[in-house]
C-alpha positions in Angstrom: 11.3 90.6 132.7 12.1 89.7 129.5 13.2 92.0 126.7 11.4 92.4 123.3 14.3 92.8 121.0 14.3 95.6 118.4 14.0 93.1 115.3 10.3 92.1 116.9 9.1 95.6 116.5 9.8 95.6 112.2 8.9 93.0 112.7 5.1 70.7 103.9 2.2 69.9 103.3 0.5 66.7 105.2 1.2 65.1 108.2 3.1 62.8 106.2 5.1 60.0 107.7 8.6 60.1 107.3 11.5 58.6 109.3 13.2 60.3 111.9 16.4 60.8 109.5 14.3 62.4 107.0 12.2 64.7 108.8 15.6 65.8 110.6 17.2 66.0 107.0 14.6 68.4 105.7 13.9 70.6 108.4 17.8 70.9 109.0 18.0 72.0 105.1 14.9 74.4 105.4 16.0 76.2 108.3 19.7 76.3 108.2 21.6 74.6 111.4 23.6 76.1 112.8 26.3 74.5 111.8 25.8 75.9 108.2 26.4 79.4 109.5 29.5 78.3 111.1 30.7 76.5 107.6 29.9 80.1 106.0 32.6 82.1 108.0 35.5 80.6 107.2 35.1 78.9 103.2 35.4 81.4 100.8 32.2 83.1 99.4 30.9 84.5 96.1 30.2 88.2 97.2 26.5 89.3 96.0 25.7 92.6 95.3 23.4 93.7 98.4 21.0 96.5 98.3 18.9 97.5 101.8 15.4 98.5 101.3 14.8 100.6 104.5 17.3 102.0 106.7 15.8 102.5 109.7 17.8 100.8 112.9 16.9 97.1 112.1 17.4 97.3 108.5 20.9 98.9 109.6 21.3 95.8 112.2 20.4 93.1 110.2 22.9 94.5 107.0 25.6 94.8 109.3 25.2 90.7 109.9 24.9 90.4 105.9 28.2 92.2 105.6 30.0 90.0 108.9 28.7 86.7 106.9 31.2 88.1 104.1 29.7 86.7 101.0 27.7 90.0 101.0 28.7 93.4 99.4 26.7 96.6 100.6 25.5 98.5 97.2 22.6 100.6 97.5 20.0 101.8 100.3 16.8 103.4 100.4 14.7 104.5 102.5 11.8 107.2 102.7 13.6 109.5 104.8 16.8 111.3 103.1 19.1 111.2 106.5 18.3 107.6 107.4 19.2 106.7 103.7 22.4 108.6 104.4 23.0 107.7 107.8 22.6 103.6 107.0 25.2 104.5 103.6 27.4 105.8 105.9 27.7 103.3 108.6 27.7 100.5 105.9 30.1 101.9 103.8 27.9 102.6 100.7 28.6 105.1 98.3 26.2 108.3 99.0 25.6 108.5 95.3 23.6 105.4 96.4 21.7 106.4 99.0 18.2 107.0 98.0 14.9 108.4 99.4 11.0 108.8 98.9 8.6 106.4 97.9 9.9 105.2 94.6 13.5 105.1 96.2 13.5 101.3 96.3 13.3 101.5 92.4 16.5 103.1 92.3 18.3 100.3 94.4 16.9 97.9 91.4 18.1 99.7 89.1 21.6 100.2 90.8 23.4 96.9 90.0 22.1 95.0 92.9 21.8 91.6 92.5 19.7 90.6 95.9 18.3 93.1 98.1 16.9 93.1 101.8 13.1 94.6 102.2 12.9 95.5 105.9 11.0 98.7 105.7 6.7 99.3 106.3 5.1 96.1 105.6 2.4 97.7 104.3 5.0 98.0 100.5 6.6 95.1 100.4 4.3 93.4 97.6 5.0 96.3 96.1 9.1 96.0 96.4 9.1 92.9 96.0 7.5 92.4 92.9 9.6 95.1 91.5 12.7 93.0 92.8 11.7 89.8 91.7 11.0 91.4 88.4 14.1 93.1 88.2 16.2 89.9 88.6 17.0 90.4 92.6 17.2 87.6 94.5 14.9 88.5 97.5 15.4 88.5 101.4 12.1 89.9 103.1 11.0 90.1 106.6 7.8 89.8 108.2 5.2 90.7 108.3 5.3 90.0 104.2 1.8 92.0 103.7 -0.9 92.7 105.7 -3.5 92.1 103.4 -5.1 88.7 101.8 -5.0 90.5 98.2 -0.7 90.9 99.5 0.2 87.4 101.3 -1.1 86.0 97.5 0.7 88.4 95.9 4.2 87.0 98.1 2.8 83.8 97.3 3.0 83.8 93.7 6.6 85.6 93.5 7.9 83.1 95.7 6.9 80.6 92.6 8.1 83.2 89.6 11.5 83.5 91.4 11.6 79.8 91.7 11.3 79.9 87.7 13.8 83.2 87.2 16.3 80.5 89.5 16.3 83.3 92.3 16.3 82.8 95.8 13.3 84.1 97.8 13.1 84.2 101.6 11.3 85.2 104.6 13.0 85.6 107.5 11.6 83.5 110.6 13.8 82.3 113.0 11.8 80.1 115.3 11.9 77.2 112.9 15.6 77.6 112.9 16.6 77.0 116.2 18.3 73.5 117.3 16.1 72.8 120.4 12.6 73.5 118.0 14.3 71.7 115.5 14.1 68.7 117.7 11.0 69.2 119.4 9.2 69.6 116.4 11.0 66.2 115.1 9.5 64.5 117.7 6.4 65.5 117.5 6.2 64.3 113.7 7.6 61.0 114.9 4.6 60.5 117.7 6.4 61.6 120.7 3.3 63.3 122.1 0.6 61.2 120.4 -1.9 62.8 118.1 -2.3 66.8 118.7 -5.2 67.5 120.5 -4.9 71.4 121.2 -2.3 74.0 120.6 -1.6 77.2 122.5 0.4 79.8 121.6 0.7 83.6 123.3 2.2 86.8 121.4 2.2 89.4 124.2 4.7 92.3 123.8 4.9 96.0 125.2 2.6 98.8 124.2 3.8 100.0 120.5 4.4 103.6 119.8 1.2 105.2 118.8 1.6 109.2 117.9 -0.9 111.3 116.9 -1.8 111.5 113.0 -0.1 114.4 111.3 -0.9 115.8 108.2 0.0 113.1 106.0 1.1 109.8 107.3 4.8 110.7 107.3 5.2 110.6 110.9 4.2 106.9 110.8 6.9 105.9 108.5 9.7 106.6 111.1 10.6 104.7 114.2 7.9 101.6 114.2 5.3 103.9 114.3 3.3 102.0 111.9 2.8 99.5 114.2 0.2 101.7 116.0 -1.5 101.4 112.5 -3.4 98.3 110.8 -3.4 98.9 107.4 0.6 99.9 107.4 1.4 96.9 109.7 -1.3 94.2 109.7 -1.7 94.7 113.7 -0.4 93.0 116.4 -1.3 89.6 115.6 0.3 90.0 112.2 3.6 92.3 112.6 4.0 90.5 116.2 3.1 87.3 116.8 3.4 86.0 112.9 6.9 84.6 114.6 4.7 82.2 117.1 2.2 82.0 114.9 4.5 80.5 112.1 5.9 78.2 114.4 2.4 76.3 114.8 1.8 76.2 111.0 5.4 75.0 110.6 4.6 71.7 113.5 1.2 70.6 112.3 2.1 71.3 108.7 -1.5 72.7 107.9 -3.1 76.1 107.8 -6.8 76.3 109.7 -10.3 76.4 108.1 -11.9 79.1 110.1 -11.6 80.8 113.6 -14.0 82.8 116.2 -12.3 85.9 118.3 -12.8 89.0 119.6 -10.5 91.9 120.5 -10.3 95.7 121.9 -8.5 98.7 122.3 -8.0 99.6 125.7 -5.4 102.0 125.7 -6.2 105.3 126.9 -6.1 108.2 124.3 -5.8 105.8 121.8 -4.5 107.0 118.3 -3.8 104.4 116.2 -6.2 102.0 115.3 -4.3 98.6 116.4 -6.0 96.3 118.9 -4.4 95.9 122.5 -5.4 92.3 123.4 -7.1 89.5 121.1 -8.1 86.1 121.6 -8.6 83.4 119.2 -9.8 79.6 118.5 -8.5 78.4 115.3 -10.3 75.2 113.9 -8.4 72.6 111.2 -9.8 70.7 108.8 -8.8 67.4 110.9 -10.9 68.6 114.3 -7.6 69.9 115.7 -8.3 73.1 117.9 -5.9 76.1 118.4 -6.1 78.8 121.2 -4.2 82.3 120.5 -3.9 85.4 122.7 -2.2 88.4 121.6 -1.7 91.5 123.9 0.3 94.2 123.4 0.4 96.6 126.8 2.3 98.3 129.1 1.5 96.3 132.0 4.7 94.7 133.0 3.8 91.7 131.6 6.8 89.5 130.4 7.3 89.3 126.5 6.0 86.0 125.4 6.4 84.1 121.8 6.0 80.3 122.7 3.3 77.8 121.6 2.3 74.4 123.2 1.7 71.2 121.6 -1.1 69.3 123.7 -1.0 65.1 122.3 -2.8 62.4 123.8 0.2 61.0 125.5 2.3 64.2 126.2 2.6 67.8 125.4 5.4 70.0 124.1 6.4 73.5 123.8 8.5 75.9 121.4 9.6 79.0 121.8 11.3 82.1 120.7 13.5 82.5 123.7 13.5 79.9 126.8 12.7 76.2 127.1 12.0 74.0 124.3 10.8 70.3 125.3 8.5 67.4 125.4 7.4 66.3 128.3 6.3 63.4 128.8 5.7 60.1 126.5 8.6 57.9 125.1 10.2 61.1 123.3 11.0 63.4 126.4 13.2 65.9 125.8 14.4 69.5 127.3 16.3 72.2 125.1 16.7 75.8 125.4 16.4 78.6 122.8 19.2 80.8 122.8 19.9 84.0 121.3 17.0 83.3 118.4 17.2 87.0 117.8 20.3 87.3 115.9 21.2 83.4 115.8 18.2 83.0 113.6 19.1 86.2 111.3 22.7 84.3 111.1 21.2 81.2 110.0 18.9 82.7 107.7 21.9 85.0 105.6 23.9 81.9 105.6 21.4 79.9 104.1 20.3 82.8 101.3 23.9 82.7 100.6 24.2 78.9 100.0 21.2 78.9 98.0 22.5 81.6 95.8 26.1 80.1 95.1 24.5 76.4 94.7 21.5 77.3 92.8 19.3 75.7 95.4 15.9 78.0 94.7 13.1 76.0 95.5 12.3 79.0 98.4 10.4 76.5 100.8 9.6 79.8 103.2 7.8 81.3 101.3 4.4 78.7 101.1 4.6 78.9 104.9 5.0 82.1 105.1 1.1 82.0 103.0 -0.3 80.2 105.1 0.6 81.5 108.1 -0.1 84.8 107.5 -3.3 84.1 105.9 -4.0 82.3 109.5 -2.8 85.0 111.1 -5.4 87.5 109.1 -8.2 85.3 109.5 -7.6 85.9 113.4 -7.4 89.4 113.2 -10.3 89.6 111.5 -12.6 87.1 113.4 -11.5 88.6 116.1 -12.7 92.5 115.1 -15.9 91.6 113.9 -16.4 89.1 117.2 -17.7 86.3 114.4 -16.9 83.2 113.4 -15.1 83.1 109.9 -14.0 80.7 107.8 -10.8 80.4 105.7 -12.9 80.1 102.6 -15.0 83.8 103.4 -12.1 85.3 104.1 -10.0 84.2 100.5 -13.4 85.1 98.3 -13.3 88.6 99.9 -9.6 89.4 99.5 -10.2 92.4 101.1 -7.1 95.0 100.4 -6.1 97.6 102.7 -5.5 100.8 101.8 -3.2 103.8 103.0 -3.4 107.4 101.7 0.2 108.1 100.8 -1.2 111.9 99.4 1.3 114.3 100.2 4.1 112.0 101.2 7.7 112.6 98.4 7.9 110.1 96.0 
Protein backbone atom coordinates (compact mmCIF):
# COMPACT_ATOMS: atom_id res chain seq x y z
CA UNK A 1 0.00 0.00 0.00
CA UNK A 2 1.16 3.12 -0.60
CA UNK A 3 2.63 5.56 1.94
CA UNK A 4 1.25 9.01 2.71
CA UNK A 5 4.36 10.97 3.37
CA UNK A 6 4.69 13.19 6.41
CA UNK A 7 4.85 16.49 4.29
CA UNK A 8 0.98 15.53 3.09
CA UNK A 9 -0.26 15.70 6.59
CA UNK A 10 1.02 19.88 7.04
CA UNK A 11 0.05 19.74 4.44
CA UNK A 12 -2.11 31.24 -16.90
CA UNK A 13 -5.00 32.20 -17.71
CA UNK A 14 -6.85 30.92 -21.07
CA UNK A 15 -6.49 28.05 -22.97
CA UNK A 16 -4.27 29.93 -24.97
CA UNK A 17 -2.50 28.52 -27.97
CA UNK A 18 1.09 28.40 -27.76
CA UNK A 19 3.72 26.31 -29.49
CA UNK A 20 5.05 23.31 -28.01
CA UNK A 21 8.54 25.20 -27.30
CA UNK A 22 6.72 27.75 -25.43
CA UNK A 23 4.35 26.01 -23.37
CA UNK A 24 7.48 23.78 -22.37
CA UNK A 25 9.54 27.10 -21.80
CA UNK A 26 7.09 28.47 -19.32
CA UNK A 27 5.94 25.59 -17.39
CA UNK A 28 9.77 24.57 -17.19
CA UNK A 29 10.48 28.22 -15.72
CA UNK A 30 7.32 28.08 -13.29
CA UNK A 31 8.03 24.86 -11.82
CA UNK A 32 11.66 24.54 -11.74
CA UNK A 33 13.19 21.26 -13.68
CA UNK A 34 14.94 19.48 -12.38
CA UNK A 35 17.75 20.31 -13.84
CA UNK A 36 17.73 23.80 -12.08
CA UNK A 37 18.13 22.08 -8.75
CA UNK A 38 21.02 20.19 -9.94
CA UNK A 39 22.65 23.66 -11.40
CA UNK A 40 22.04 25.01 -7.67
CA UNK A 41 24.42 22.42 -5.81
CA UNK A 42 27.35 23.04 -7.29
CA UNK A 43 27.49 27.20 -8.49
CA UNK A 44 28.14 29.27 -5.78
CA UNK A 45 25.02 30.95 -3.98
CA UNK A 46 24.13 34.18 -2.25
CA UNK A 47 23.27 32.86 1.30
CA UNK A 48 19.72 34.33 2.45
CA UNK A 49 18.95 34.81 5.88
CA UNK A 50 16.23 31.93 6.61
CA UNK A 51 13.88 32.13 9.41
CA UNK A 52 11.34 28.82 10.05
CA UNK A 53 7.85 29.62 11.02
CA UNK A 54 6.81 26.39 12.83
CA UNK A 55 9.06 23.68 13.97
CA UNK A 56 7.11 20.93 14.15
CA UNK A 57 8.70 17.63 12.16
CA UNK A 58 8.00 18.93 8.58
CA UNK A 59 8.96 22.36 9.13
CA UNK A 60 12.28 20.70 10.67
CA UNK A 61 12.38 18.45 7.25
CA UNK A 62 11.85 20.78 4.82
CA UNK A 63 14.66 23.50 6.57
CA UNK A 64 17.04 20.84 6.58
CA UNK A 65 16.64 20.72 2.45
CA UNK A 66 16.84 24.73 2.61
CA UNK A 67 20.11 24.35 4.40
CA UNK A 68 21.51 21.15 1.90
CA UNK A 69 20.56 23.60 -1.22
CA UNK A 70 23.42 25.85 0.52
CA UNK A 71 22.30 29.33 -0.57
CA UNK A 72 20.24 29.24 2.68
CA UNK A 73 21.40 30.31 6.22
CA UNK A 74 19.19 29.03 9.25
CA UNK A 75 18.45 32.43 11.54
CA UNK A 76 15.47 32.25 13.56
CA UNK A 77 12.57 29.72 14.50
CA UNK A 78 9.31 29.83 16.00
CA UNK A 79 6.97 27.92 16.87
CA UNK A 80 3.93 27.83 19.57
CA UNK A 81 5.50 25.35 21.66
CA UNK A 82 8.86 26.39 23.58
CA UNK A 83 10.64 22.75 23.22
CA UNK A 84 9.78 22.37 19.53
CA UNK A 85 11.17 25.98 19.03
CA UNK A 86 14.29 24.63 20.80
CA UNK A 87 14.46 21.36 19.63
CA UNK A 88 14.17 22.62 15.62
CA UNK A 89 17.20 25.53 16.83
CA UNK A 90 19.07 22.85 17.90
CA UNK A 91 19.06 20.35 15.10
CA UNK A 92 19.45 23.32 12.61
CA UNK A 93 22.08 24.91 14.23
CA UNK A 94 20.27 28.26 15.24
CA UNK A 95 21.23 30.23 18.01
CA UNK A 96 18.66 29.49 21.08
CA UNK A 97 18.58 33.22 21.69
CA UNK A 98 16.50 32.72 18.42
CA UNK A 99 14.28 30.28 19.13
CA UNK A 100 10.93 31.73 19.83
CA UNK A 101 7.43 30.58 21.06
CA UNK A 102 3.69 31.53 21.49
CA UNK A 103 1.43 33.07 19.20
CA UNK A 104 3.21 36.28 18.42
CA UNK A 105 6.53 34.22 18.13
CA UNK A 106 6.59 34.53 14.30
CA UNK A 107 6.85 38.38 14.91
CA UNK A 108 10.00 37.95 16.60
CA UNK A 109 11.59 35.85 13.56
CA UNK A 110 10.67 39.27 11.52
CA UNK A 111 12.09 41.22 13.56
CA UNK A 112 15.33 39.08 13.88
CA UNK A 113 17.27 39.91 10.64
CA UNK A 114 15.66 37.45 8.51
CA UNK A 115 15.48 38.18 5.13
CA UNK A 116 13.01 35.23 3.74
CA UNK A 117 11.22 32.96 6.06
CA UNK A 118 9.45 29.50 5.59
CA UNK A 119 5.56 29.46 7.11
CA UNK A 120 4.89 25.71 7.55
CA UNK A 121 2.96 25.87 10.83
CA UNK A 122 -1.34 25.78 11.29
CA UNK A 123 -2.84 27.00 8.22
CA UNK A 124 -5.39 28.48 9.89
CA UNK A 125 -2.27 31.85 10.64
CA UNK A 126 -0.66 32.00 7.69
CA UNK A 127 -2.52 35.24 6.26
CA UNK A 128 -1.76 36.32 9.36
CA UNK A 129 2.29 35.52 9.05
CA UNK A 130 2.45 36.21 6.03
CA UNK A 131 1.19 39.56 5.84
CA UNK A 132 3.49 40.39 8.62
CA UNK A 133 6.40 38.91 6.42
CA UNK A 134 5.57 40.48 3.38
CA UNK A 135 5.25 43.64 5.27
CA UNK A 136 8.35 43.23 7.03
CA UNK A 137 10.44 42.97 3.79
CA UNK A 138 10.75 38.85 3.86
CA UNK A 139 10.71 37.22 0.90
CA UNK A 140 8.03 34.43 1.54
CA UNK A 141 8.06 30.55 1.09
CA UNK A 142 4.49 29.13 2.26
CA UNK A 143 2.96 25.79 2.18
CA UNK A 144 -0.34 24.65 1.61
CA UNK A 145 -3.00 24.88 2.50
CA UNK A 146 -2.36 28.89 2.27
CA UNK A 147 -5.74 29.69 4.28
CA UNK A 148 -8.70 28.03 4.75
CA UNK A 149 -10.96 30.64 4.35
CA UNK A 150 -12.35 32.78 1.18
CA UNK A 151 -11.77 36.09 3.35
CA UNK A 152 -7.76 34.23 3.59
CA UNK A 153 -6.97 32.71 -0.07
CA UNK A 154 -7.81 36.81 -1.10
CA UNK A 155 -5.83 37.90 1.54
CA UNK A 156 -2.63 35.37 -0.12
CA UNK A 157 -3.86 36.67 -3.26
CA UNK A 158 -3.20 40.18 -2.82
CA UNK A 159 0.41 39.80 -0.98
CA UNK A 160 1.44 37.73 -3.76
CA UNK A 161 0.90 41.15 -5.88
CA UNK A 162 2.44 43.62 -3.01
CA UNK A 163 5.51 41.45 -2.84
CA UNK A 164 5.70 41.49 -6.59
CA UNK A 165 5.89 45.41 -6.03
CA UNK A 166 8.40 45.32 -2.77
CA UNK A 167 10.57 42.99 -5.66
CA UNK A 168 10.19 39.95 -3.12
CA UNK A 169 9.77 36.53 -3.95
CA UNK A 170 6.54 34.81 -2.87
CA UNK A 171 5.80 31.06 -3.22
CA UNK A 172 3.65 28.25 -2.56
CA UNK A 173 4.96 25.13 -2.45
CA UNK A 174 3.20 22.48 -4.84
CA UNK A 175 5.12 19.93 -6.27
CA UNK A 176 2.82 18.16 -8.69
CA UNK A 177 3.29 20.78 -11.36
CA UNK A 178 7.01 20.29 -10.96
CA UNK A 179 7.59 16.92 -11.83
CA UNK A 180 9.17 15.96 -15.43
CA UNK A 181 6.63 13.34 -16.47
CA UNK A 182 3.44 16.09 -15.55
CA UNK A 183 5.49 18.42 -17.07
CA UNK A 184 5.05 16.58 -20.27
CA UNK A 185 1.80 15.31 -19.91
CA UNK A 186 0.36 18.47 -19.31
CA UNK A 187 2.30 19.84 -22.54
CA UNK A 188 0.59 17.67 -24.47
CA UNK A 189 -2.50 18.17 -23.41
CA UNK A 190 -2.25 22.00 -24.23
CA UNK A 191 -0.89 20.99 -27.71
CA UNK A 192 -4.24 18.66 -28.50
CA UNK A 193 -2.86 15.39 -27.65
CA UNK A 194 -6.18 14.22 -26.14
CA UNK A 195 -8.51 16.46 -28.11
CA UNK A 196 -10.80 18.84 -26.23
CA UNK A 197 -11.30 17.92 -22.39
CA UNK A 198 -14.43 16.49 -21.86
CA UNK A 199 -14.33 15.37 -18.06
CA UNK A 200 -11.69 15.31 -15.37
CA UNK A 201 -11.32 13.02 -12.42
CA UNK A 202 -9.29 13.39 -9.66
CA UNK A 203 -9.25 11.37 -6.08
CA UNK A 204 -7.56 12.70 -2.74
CA UNK A 205 -7.92 9.66 -0.43
CA UNK A 206 -5.48 9.41 2.56
CA UNK A 207 -5.54 7.71 6.04
CA UNK A 208 -7.71 8.67 8.94
CA UNK A 209 -6.10 12.04 10.56
CA UNK A 210 -5.43 12.34 14.16
CA UNK A 211 -8.52 13.54 15.89
CA UNK A 212 -8.13 13.96 19.92
CA UNK A 213 -10.46 15.08 22.17
CA UNK A 214 -10.91 19.03 22.71
CA UNK A 215 -9.02 20.19 25.83
CA UNK A 216 -9.43 23.20 27.52
CA UNK A 217 -8.29 25.52 25.03
CA UNK A 218 -7.23 24.39 21.58
CA UNK A 219 -3.62 23.88 22.53
CA UNK A 220 -3.71 20.30 22.09
CA UNK A 221 -4.55 20.81 18.35
CA UNK A 222 -1.54 22.92 17.68
CA UNK A 223 0.84 19.87 18.13
CA UNK A 224 1.41 16.90 15.86
CA UNK A 225 -1.22 17.52 12.83
CA UNK A 226 -3.89 17.60 15.01
CA UNK A 227 -5.51 20.37 13.44
CA UNK A 228 -6.26 18.38 10.70
CA UNK A 229 -9.16 16.79 12.63
CA UNK A 230 -10.39 20.49 12.72
CA UNK A 231 -11.93 22.68 9.75
CA UNK A 232 -11.53 26.02 10.78
CA UNK A 233 -7.60 25.35 11.79
CA UNK A 234 -7.00 23.34 8.51
CA UNK A 235 -9.72 23.90 5.86
CA UNK A 236 -10.59 19.95 5.90
CA UNK A 237 -9.62 17.33 4.01
CA UNK A 238 -10.29 18.56 0.63
CA UNK A 239 -8.29 21.70 1.41
CA UNK A 240 -5.14 20.63 3.68
CA UNK A 241 -5.17 17.24 1.48
CA UNK A 242 -6.10 17.01 -1.72
CA UNK A 243 -5.27 21.00 -2.60
CA UNK A 244 -1.99 18.99 -4.21
CA UNK A 245 -4.44 17.04 -6.81
CA UNK A 246 -6.68 19.55 -6.84
CA UNK A 247 -3.96 22.24 -8.04
CA UNK A 248 -2.81 19.97 -10.49
CA UNK A 249 -6.34 20.27 -12.43
CA UNK A 250 -6.43 24.06 -12.14
CA UNK A 251 -2.77 24.12 -13.28
CA UNK A 252 -3.91 21.73 -16.90
CA UNK A 253 -7.06 23.45 -17.86
CA UNK A 254 -5.77 26.77 -16.85
CA UNK A 255 -9.23 27.87 -15.32
CA UNK A 256 -10.88 27.82 -12.01
CA UNK A 257 -14.76 26.45 -11.95
CA UNK A 258 -18.05 28.47 -11.77
CA UNK A 259 -19.99 26.38 -9.30
CA UNK A 260 -20.09 22.79 -7.90
CA UNK A 261 -22.86 20.30 -6.24
CA UNK A 262 -21.53 17.74 -3.36
CA UNK A 263 -22.27 16.15 -0.36
CA UNK A 264 -20.17 14.71 2.40
CA UNK A 265 -20.20 12.87 6.06
CA UNK A 266 -18.50 12.00 9.03
CA UNK A 267 -18.49 8.48 9.56
CA UNK A 268 -15.96 7.87 11.90
CA UNK A 269 -16.90 6.48 15.14
CA UNK A 270 -16.59 8.72 18.25
CA UNK A 271 -15.88 11.44 16.14
CA UNK A 272 -14.14 14.58 17.70
CA UNK A 273 -13.17 16.83 15.30
CA UNK A 274 -15.35 18.28 13.00
CA UNK A 275 -13.57 17.25 9.53
CA UNK A 276 -15.51 15.22 6.99
CA UNK A 277 -14.41 11.56 6.20
CA UNK A 278 -15.44 11.14 2.56
CA UNK A 279 -16.82 13.89 0.02
CA UNK A 280 -17.76 13.84 -3.52
CA UNK A 281 -17.89 16.59 -5.93
CA UNK A 282 -18.96 17.86 -9.63
CA UNK A 283 -17.20 20.94 -10.50
CA UNK A 284 -18.78 22.82 -13.49
CA UNK A 285 -16.53 25.58 -15.80
CA UNK A 286 -17.59 28.28 -17.52
CA UNK A 287 -16.78 26.40 -20.97
CA UNK A 288 -19.27 23.22 -20.18
CA UNK A 289 -16.20 21.26 -18.95
CA UNK A 290 -17.33 18.83 -16.04
CA UNK A 291 -14.98 17.76 -13.05
CA UNK A 292 -15.59 14.79 -10.72
CA UNK A 293 -13.72 14.86 -7.10
CA UNK A 294 -13.72 12.34 -4.24
CA UNK A 295 -11.96 12.91 -1.17
CA UNK A 296 -11.78 10.24 1.72
CA UNK A 297 -9.82 10.22 4.48
CA UNK A 298 -10.22 6.61 6.45
CA UNK A 299 -8.63 3.88 7.97
CA UNK A 300 -9.73 1.32 5.67
CA UNK A 301 -6.66 0.14 4.02
CA UNK A 302 -7.37 1.94 1.17
CA UNK A 303 -4.19 2.95 -0.86
CA UNK A 304 -3.17 6.76 -0.68
CA UNK A 305 -4.25 8.29 -3.90
CA UNK A 306 -3.41 12.03 -5.39
CA UNK A 307 -3.79 11.59 -9.32
CA UNK A 308 -6.34 13.27 -11.66
CA UNK A 309 -7.46 12.18 -15.19
CA UNK A 310 -7.81 14.14 -18.26
CA UNK A 311 -10.81 12.61 -20.39
CA UNK A 312 -10.43 14.38 -24.35
CA UNK A 313 -12.36 13.41 -27.28
CA UNK A 314 -9.60 11.49 -28.82
CA UNK A 315 -7.64 10.25 -25.67
CA UNK A 316 -7.35 10.58 -21.96
CA UNK A 317 -4.39 11.34 -19.68
CA UNK A 318 -3.48 11.14 -16.13
CA UNK A 319 -1.07 13.01 -13.51
CA UNK A 320 -0.16 12.17 -10.50
CA UNK A 321 1.69 12.65 -7.30
CA UNK A 322 3.42 9.41 -7.14
CA UNK A 323 3.11 6.58 -10.04
CA UNK A 324 2.35 6.74 -13.80
CA UNK A 325 2.06 9.85 -15.69
CA UNK A 326 0.74 9.44 -19.48
CA UNK A 327 -1.43 9.88 -22.41
CA UNK A 328 -2.92 7.24 -23.73
CA UNK A 329 -3.97 7.23 -26.75
CA UNK A 330 -4.26 9.91 -29.77
CA UNK A 331 -1.18 11.15 -31.82
CA UNK A 332 0.57 12.37 -28.46
CA UNK A 333 0.91 8.96 -26.47
CA UNK A 334 3.17 8.99 -23.87
CA UNK A 335 4.14 7.00 -20.46
CA UNK A 336 6.17 8.65 -17.57
CA UNK A 337 6.50 8.00 -13.98
CA UNK A 338 6.54 10.30 -10.94
CA UNK A 339 9.19 9.72 -8.76
CA UNK A 340 10.06 10.74 -5.35
CA UNK A 341 7.61 14.12 -5.77
CA UNK A 342 7.80 14.32 -2.04
CA UNK A 343 11.06 15.72 -1.57
CA UNK A 344 12.05 16.10 -5.45
CA UNK A 345 9.39 18.66 -5.61
CA UNK A 346 10.47 20.52 -2.20
CA UNK A 347 14.12 20.51 -4.05
CA UNK A 348 12.82 22.03 -6.98
CA UNK A 349 10.84 24.44 -5.29
CA UNK A 350 14.07 25.89 -2.74
CA UNK A 351 16.04 25.96 -5.86
CA UNK A 352 13.82 27.96 -7.72
CA UNK A 353 13.03 30.61 -4.57
CA UNK A 354 16.66 30.82 -4.57
CA UNK A 355 17.10 31.79 -8.24
CA UNK A 356 14.46 34.11 -8.07
CA UNK A 357 15.89 35.89 -5.18
CA UNK A 358 19.65 36.20 -6.60
CA UNK A 359 18.10 37.16 -10.18
CA UNK A 360 15.38 39.40 -9.15
CA UNK A 361 12.87 37.25 -11.01
CA UNK A 362 9.54 38.14 -8.61
CA UNK A 363 6.76 37.88 -10.74
CA UNK A 364 5.49 34.88 -8.10
CA UNK A 365 3.43 32.97 -10.77
CA UNK A 366 2.20 30.44 -7.72
CA UNK A 367 0.67 32.33 -6.11
CA UNK A 368 -2.65 33.26 -8.72
CA UNK A 369 -2.90 29.45 -8.84
CA UNK A 370 -2.64 28.90 -5.68
CA UNK A 371 -6.24 31.43 -5.65
CA UNK A 372 -7.89 29.74 -7.66
CA UNK A 373 -7.36 26.52 -6.62
CA UNK A 374 -7.99 26.92 -3.26
CA UNK A 375 -11.01 28.97 -3.80
CA UNK A 376 -12.08 25.62 -6.02
CA UNK A 377 -11.18 23.63 -3.44
CA UNK A 378 -13.51 25.69 -0.75
CA UNK A 379 -16.34 25.95 -2.98
CA UNK A 380 -16.23 21.91 -2.87
CA UNK A 381 -16.11 21.76 0.71
CA UNK A 382 -18.71 23.75 1.02
CA UNK A 383 -21.19 22.39 -1.64
CA UNK A 384 -20.47 19.48 -0.41
CA UNK A 385 -21.62 20.25 3.56
CA UNK A 386 -24.68 21.93 2.75
CA UNK A 387 -25.51 18.95 -0.04
CA UNK A 388 -26.35 22.15 -2.60
CA UNK A 389 -25.41 23.39 -5.60
CA UNK A 390 -23.19 26.60 -5.29
CA UNK A 391 -21.81 28.82 -7.41
CA UNK A 392 -18.37 30.44 -7.48
CA UNK A 393 -20.00 33.81 -7.55
CA UNK A 394 -22.24 32.97 -3.97
CA UNK A 395 -19.52 31.73 -2.51
CA UNK A 396 -16.97 35.17 -3.25
CA UNK A 397 -20.06 37.67 -2.13
CA UNK A 398 -20.20 35.66 1.23
CA UNK A 399 -16.53 35.53 2.10
CA UNK A 400 -17.38 33.75 4.87
CA UNK A 401 -14.21 33.75 7.59
CA UNK A 402 -13.55 31.15 9.88
CA UNK A 403 -12.94 31.63 13.22
CA UNK A 404 -10.87 29.78 16.04
CA UNK A 405 -10.99 30.81 19.81
CA UNK A 406 -7.33 31.13 20.62
CA UNK A 407 -8.52 32.32 24.47
CA UNK A 408 -6.23 30.92 26.79
CA UNK A 409 -3.54 29.82 24.39
CA UNK A 410 0.36 32.03 25.37
CA UNK A 411 0.93 34.65 23.10
Amino acid sequence: MAKRPEALLRQEEGRSALTRREVLATALAAAAAPALGAAATTEPKQQVKLGLIGGGGRGRWLAKLFKQHGGFALHAVADYFPNAAAAAGKALGVDPARCFSGLSGYKKVLESGAEAVVIIDVPYFYPEQATAAVDAGCHVYIAKPVATDVPGVLQIGELGKQATQKKRCFLVDYQVPTDPANIEVATRIWEGGIGTLAHVGSIGFAGQWSDPARGKTIENLLRGGAWLSDIALSGDSIVSYDIHIIDGVVWVVRQRPVAASGASRICRPNPHGDYRDVASVVYEFADGLVWTHRCQSLRNNEDSILRSTFHGQIANAQINYWGKAFIRGGPKHYVGNVTSLYDRGAKRNIATFHQSIAEGRFENPTVPRAVDGHLAAILGREAAARHTRLTMDELLKENKKLEVDLTGLKT
